[in-house]
DSSP file (Angstrom, degrees, kcal/mol; ACC not computed):
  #  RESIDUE AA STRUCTURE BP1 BP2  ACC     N-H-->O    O-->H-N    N-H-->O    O-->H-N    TCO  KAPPA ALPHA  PHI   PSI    X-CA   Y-CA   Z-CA
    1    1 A X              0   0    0      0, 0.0     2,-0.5     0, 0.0    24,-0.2   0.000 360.0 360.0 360.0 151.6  -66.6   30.0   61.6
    2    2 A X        -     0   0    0     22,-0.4    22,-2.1   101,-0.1     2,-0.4  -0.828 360.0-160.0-117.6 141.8  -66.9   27.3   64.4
    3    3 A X        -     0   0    0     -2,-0.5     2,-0.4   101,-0.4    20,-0.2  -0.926  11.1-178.7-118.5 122.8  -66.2   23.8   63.4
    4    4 A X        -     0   0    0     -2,-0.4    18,-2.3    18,-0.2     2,-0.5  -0.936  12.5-164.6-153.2 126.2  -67.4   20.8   65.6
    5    5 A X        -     0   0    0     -2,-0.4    16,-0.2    16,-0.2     2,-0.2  -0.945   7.4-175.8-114.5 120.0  -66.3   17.5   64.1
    6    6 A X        +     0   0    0     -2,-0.5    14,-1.4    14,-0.4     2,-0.7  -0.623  44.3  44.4 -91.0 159.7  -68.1   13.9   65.4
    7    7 A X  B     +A   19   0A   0     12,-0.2    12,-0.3    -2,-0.2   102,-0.2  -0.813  49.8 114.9 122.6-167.3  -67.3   10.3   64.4
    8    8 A X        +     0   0    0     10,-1.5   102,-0.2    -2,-0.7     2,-0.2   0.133  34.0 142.2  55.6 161.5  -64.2    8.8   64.0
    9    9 A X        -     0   0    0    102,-0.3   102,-2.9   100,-0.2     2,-0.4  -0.827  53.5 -58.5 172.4-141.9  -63.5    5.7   66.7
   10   10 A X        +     0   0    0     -2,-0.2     2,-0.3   100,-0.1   102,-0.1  -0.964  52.6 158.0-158.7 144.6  -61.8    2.7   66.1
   11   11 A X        -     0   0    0     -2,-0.4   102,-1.0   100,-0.2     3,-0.1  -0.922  36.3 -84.9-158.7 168.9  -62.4    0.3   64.1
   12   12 A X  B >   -e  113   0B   0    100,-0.3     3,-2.5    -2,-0.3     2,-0.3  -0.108  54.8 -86.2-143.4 138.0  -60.4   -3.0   62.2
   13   13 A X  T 3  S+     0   0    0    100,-1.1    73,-0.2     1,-0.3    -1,-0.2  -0.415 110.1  24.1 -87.1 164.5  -58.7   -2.8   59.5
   14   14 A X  T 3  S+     0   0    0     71,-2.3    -1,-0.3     1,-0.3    71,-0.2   0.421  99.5 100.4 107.3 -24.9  -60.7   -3.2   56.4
   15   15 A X  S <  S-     0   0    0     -3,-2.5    70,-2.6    70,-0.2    69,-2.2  -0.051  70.2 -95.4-122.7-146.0  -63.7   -2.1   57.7
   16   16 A X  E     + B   0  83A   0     67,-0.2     2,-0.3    68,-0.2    67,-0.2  -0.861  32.9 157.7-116.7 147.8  -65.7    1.7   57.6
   17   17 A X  E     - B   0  82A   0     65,-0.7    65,-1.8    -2,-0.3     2,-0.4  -0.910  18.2-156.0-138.7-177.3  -66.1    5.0   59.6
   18   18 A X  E     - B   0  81A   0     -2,-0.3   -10,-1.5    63,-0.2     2,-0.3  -0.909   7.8-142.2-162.5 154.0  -67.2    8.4   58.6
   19   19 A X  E     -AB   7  80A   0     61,-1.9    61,-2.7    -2,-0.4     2,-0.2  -0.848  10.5-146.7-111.0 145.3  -66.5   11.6   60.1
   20   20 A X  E     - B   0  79A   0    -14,-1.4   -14,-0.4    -2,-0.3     2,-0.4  -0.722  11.9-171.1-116.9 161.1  -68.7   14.6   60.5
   21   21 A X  E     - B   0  78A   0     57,-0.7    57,-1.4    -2,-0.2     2,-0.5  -0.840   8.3-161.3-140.0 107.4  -68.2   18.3   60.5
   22   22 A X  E     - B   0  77A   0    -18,-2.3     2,-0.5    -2,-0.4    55,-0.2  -0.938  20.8-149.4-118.5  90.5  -71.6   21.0   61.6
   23   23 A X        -     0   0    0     53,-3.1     2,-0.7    -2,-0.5   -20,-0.2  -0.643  11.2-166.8 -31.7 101.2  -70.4   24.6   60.1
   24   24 A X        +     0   0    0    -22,-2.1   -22,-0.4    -2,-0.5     2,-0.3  -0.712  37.6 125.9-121.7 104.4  -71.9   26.9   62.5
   25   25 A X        -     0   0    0     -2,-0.7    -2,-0.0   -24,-0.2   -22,-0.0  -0.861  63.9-128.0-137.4 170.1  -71.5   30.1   60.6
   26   26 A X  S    S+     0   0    0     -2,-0.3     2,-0.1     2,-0.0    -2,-0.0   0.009  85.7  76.8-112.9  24.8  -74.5   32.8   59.7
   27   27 A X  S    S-     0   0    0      1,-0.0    -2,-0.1     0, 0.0     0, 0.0  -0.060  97.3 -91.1-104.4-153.4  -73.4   32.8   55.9
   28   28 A X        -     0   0    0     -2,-0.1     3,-0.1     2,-0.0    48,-0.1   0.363  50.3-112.6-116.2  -1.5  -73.8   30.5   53.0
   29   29 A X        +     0   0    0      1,-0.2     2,-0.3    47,-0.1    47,-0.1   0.981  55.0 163.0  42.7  74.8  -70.8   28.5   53.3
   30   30 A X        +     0   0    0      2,-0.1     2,-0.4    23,-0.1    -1,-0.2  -0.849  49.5  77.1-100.8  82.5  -69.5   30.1   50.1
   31   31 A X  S    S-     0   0    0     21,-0.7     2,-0.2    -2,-0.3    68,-0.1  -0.962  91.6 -89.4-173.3 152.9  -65.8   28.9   50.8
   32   32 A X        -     0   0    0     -2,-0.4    66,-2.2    66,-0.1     2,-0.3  -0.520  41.4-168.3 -83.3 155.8  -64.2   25.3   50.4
   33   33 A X        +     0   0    0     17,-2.5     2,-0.2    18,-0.4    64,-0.1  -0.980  21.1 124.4-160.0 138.3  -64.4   22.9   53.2
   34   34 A X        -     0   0    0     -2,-0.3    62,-2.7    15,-0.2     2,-0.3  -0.471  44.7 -82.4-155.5-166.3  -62.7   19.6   53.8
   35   35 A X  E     -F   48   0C   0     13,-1.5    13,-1.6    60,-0.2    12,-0.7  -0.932  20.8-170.3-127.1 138.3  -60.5   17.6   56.0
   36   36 A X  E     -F   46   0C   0     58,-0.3    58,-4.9    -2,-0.3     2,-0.4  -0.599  15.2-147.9-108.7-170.6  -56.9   17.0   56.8
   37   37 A X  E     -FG  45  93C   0      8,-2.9     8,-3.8    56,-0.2     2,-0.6  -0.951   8.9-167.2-147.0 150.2  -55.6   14.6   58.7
   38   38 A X  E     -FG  44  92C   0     54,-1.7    54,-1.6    -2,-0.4     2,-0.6  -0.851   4.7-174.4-124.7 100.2  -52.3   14.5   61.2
   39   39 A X    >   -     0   0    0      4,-0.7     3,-2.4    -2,-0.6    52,-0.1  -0.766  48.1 -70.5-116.3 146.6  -50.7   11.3   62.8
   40   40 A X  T 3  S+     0   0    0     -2,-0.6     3,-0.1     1,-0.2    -1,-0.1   0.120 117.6  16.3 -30.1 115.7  -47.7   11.5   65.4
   41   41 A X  T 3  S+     0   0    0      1,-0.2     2,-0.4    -3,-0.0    -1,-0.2   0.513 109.0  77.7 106.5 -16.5  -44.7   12.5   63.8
   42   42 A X  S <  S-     0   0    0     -3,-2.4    -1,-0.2     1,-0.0    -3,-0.1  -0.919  76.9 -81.7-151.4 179.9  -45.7   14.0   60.6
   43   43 A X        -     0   0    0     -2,-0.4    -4,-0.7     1,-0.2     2,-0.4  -0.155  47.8-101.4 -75.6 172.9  -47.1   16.9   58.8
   44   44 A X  E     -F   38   0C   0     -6,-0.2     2,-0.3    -8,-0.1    -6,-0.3  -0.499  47.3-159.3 -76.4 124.3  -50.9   17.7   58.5
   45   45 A X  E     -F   37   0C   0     -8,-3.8    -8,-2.9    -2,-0.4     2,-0.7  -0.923  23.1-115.1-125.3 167.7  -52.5   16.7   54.9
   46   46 A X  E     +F   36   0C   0     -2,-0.3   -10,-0.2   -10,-0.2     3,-0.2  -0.694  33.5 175.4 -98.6 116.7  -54.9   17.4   53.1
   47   47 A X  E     -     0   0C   0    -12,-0.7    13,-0.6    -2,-0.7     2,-0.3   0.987  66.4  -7.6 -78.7 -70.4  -57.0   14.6   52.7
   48   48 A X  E     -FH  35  59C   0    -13,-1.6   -13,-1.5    11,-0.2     2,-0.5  -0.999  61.5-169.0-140.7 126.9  -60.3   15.2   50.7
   49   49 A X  E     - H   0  58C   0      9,-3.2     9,-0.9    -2,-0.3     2,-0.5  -0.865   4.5-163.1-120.0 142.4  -60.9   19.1   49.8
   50   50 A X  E     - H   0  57C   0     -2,-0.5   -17,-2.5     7,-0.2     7,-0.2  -0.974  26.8-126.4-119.3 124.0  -65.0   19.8   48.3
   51   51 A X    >   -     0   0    0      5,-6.5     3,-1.0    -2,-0.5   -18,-0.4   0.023  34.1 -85.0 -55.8-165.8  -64.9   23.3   46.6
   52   52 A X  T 3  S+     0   0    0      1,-0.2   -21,-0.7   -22,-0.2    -1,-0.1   0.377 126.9  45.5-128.2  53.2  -67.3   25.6   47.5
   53   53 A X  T 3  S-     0   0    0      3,-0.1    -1,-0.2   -23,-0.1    -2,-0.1  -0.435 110.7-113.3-129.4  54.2  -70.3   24.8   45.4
   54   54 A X  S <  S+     0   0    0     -3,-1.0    -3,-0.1     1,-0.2    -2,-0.1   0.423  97.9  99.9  68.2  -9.2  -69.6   21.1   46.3
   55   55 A X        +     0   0    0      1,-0.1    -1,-0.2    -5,-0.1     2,-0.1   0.982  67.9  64.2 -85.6 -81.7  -68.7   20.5   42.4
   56   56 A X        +     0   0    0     -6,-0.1    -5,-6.5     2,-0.0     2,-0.2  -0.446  69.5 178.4 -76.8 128.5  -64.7   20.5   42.6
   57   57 A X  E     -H   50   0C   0     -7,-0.2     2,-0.3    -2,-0.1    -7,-0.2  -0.792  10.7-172.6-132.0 149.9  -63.6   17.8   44.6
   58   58 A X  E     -H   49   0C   0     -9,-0.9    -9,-3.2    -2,-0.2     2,-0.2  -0.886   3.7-175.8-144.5 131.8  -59.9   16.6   45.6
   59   59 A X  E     -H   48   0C   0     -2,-0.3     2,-0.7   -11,-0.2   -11,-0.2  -0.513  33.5-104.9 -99.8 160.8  -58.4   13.5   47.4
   60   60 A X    >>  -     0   0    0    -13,-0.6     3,-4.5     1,-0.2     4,-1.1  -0.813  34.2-122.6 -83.5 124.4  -55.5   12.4   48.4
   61   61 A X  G >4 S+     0   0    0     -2,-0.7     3,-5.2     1,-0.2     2,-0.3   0.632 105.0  52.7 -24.4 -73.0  -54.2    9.7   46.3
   62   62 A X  G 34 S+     0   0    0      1,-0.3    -1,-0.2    -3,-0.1     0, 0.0   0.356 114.3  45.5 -62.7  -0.1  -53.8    7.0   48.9
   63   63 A X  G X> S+     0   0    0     -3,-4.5     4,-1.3    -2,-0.3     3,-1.1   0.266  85.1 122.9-114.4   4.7  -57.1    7.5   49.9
   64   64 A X  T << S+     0   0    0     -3,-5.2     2,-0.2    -4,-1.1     4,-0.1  -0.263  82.8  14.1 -70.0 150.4  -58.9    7.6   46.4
   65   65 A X  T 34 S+     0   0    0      2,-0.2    -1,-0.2     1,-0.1     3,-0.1  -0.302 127.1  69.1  84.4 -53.6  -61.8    5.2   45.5
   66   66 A X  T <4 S+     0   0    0     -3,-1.1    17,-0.8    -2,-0.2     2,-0.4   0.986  96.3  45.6 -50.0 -78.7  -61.5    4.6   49.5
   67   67 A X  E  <  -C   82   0A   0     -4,-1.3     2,-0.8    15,-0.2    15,-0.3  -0.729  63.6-163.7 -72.4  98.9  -62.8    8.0   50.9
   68   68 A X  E     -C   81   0A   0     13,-1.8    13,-1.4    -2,-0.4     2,-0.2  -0.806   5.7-152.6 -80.2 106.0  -65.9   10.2   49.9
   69   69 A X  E     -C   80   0A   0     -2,-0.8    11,-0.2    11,-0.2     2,-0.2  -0.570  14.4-176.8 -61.0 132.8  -66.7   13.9   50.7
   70   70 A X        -     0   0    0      9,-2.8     2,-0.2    -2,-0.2   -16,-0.1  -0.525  16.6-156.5-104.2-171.8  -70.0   15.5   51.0
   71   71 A X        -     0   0    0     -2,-0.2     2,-0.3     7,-0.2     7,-0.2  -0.842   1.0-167.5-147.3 150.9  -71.3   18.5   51.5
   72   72 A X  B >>> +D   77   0A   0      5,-2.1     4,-1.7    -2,-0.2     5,-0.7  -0.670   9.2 179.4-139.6  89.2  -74.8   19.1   52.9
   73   73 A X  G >45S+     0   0    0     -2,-0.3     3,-0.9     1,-0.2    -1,-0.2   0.862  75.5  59.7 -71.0 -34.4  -75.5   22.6   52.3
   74   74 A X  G 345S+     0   0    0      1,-0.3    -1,-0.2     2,-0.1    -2,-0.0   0.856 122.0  31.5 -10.5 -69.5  -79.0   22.9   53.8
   75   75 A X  G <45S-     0   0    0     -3,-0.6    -1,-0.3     2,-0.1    -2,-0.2   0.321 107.1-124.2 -89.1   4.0  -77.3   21.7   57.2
   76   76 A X  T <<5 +     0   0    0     -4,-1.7   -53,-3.1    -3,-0.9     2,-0.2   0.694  58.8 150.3  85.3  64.7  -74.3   23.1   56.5
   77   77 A X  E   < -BD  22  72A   0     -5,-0.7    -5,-2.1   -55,-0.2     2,-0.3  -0.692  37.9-158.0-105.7 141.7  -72.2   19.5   56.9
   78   78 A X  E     -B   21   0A   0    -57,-1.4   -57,-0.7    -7,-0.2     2,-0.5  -0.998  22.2-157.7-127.0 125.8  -69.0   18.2   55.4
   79   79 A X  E     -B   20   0A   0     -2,-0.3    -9,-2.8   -59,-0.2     2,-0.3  -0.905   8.2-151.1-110.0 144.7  -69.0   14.1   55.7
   80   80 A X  E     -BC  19  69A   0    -61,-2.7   -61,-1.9    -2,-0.5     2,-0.7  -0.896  12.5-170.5 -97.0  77.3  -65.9   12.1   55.5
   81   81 A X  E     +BC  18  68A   0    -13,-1.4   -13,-1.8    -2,-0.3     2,-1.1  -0.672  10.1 173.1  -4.2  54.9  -66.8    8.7   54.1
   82   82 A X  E >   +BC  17  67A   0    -65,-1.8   -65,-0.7    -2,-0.7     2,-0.6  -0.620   1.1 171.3-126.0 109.0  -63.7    6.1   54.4
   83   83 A X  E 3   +B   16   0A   0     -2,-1.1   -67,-0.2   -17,-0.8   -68,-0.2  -0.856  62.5  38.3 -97.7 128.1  -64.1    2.5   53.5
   84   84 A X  T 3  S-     0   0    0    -69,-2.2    -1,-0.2    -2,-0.6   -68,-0.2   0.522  81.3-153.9 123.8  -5.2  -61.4    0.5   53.4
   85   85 A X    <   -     0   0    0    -70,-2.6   -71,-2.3    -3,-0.6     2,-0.4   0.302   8.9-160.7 -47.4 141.4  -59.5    1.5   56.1
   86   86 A X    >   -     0   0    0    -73,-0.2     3,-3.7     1,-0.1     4,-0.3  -0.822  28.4-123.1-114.8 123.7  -55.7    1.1   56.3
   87   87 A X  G >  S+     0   0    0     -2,-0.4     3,-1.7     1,-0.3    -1,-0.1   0.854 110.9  70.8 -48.5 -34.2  -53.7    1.3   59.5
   88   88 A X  G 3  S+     0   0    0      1,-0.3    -1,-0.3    -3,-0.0    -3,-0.0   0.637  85.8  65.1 -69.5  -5.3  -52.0    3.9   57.9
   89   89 A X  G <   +     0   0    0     -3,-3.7    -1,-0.3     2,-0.0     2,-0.2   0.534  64.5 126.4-128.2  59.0  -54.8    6.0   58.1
   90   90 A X    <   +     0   0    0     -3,-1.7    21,-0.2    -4,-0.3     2,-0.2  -0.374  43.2 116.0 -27.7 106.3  -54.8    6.2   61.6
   91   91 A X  E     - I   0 110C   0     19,-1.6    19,-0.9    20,-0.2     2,-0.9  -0.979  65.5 -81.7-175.1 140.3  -54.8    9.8   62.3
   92   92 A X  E     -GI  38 109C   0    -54,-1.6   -54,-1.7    17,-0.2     2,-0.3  -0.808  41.7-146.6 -86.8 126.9  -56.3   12.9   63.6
   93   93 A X  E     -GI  37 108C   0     15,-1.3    15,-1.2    -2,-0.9     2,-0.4  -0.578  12.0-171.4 -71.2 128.2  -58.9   14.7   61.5
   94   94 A X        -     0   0    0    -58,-4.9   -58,-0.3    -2,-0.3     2,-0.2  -0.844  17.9-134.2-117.0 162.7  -59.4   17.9   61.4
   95   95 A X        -     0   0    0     -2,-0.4    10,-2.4   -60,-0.2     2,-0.3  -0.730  30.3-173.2-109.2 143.0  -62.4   19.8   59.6
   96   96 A X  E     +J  104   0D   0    -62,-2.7     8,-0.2    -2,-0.2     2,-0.2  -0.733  15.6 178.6-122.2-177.1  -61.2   22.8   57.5
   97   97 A X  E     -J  103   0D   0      6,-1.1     6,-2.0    -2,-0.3     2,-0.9  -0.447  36.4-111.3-172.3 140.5  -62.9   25.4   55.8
   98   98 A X        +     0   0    0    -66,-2.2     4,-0.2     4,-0.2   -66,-0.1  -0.159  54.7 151.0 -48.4  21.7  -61.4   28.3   53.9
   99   99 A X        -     0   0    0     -2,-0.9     3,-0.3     2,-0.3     4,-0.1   0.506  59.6 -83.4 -23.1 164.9  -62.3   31.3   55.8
  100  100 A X  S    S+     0   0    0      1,-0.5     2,-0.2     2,-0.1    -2,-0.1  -0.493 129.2  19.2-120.7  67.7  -60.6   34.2   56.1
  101  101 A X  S    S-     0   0    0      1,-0.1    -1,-0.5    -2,-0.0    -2,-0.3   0.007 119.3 -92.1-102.7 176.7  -58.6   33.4   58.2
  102  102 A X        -     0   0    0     -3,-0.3     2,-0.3    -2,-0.2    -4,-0.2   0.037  36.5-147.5 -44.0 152.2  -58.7   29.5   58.1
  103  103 A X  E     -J   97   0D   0     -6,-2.0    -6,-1.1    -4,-0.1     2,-0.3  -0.993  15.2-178.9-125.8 148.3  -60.9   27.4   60.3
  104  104 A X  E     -J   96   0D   0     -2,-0.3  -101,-0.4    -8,-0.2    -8,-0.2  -0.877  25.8-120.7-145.9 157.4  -60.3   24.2   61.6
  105  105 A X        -     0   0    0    -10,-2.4  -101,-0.1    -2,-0.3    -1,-0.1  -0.178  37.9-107.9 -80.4 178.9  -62.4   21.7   63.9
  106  106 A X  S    S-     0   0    0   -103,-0.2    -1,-0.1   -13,-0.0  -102,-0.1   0.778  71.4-110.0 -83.1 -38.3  -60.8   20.7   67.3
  107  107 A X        -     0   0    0   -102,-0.1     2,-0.3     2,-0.0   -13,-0.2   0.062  21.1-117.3  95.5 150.9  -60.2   17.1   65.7
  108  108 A X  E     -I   93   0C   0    -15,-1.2   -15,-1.3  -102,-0.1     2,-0.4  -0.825  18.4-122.7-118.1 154.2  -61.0   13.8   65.7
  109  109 A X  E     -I   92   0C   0     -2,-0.3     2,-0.5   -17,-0.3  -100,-0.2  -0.755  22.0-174.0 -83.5 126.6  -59.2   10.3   66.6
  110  110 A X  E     -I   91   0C   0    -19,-0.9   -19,-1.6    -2,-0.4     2,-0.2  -0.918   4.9-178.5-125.0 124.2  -59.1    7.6   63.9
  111  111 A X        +     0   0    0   -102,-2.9  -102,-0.3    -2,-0.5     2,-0.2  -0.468   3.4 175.5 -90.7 170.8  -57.7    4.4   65.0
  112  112 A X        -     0   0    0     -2,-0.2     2,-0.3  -102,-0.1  -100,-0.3  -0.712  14.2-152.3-120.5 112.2  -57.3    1.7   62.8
  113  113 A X  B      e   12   0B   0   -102,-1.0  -100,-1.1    -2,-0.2   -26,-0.1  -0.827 360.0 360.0-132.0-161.5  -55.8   -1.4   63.7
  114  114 A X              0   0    0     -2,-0.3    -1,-0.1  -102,-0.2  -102,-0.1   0.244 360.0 360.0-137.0 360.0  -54.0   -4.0   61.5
């Protein structure tokens, strides 16, 4: 499955972005799909994971209340929602989904600054 993630910038801290993700697979996107997130110097996490009939949802604490996942299965989209934003999360995002084997986006830049 091909992953092509849009979005993400820079923007002040405080303030909003969302990130986008366009599955282009010939299935149903029966699989979970999510994004983690990487910044210089440390490991990849998993930020906000949507199962994959959009019902079981998990965040990462430091972003809960902050961050939303969607899923738009029609268009077969995962949105990243993040209000609030904190320099710390100032990061690249990557778009996942649970494939066999995993797929991951090329990634996106999110700046924040303080």
């Amino acid at each position: 499955v091909q992953l092509v993630e849009s979005g993400g910038g820079l923007v002040q801290a405080g303030g909003s972005l969302n990130v986008s993700c366009v599955a282009f697979d010939d299935g149903s996107m029966v699989y979970d799909m999510g994004w983690y997130r990487q910044s210089p110097g440390k490991g990849r996490e998993a930020v906000a994971i949507s199962g994959w009939d959009g019902e079981r949802i998990i965040y990462l604490d430091s972003v809960k209340g902050r961050f939303t996942i969607s899923r738009d299965f029609t268009k077969k989209t995962v949105h990243l929602q993040m209000n609030s934003l904190k320099p710390e999360d100032a990061a690249t995002y990557y778009c996942y989904a649970d494939t066999a084997p995993s797929s991951w986006g090329q990634g996106i830049q999110v700046t924040v600054s303080s």
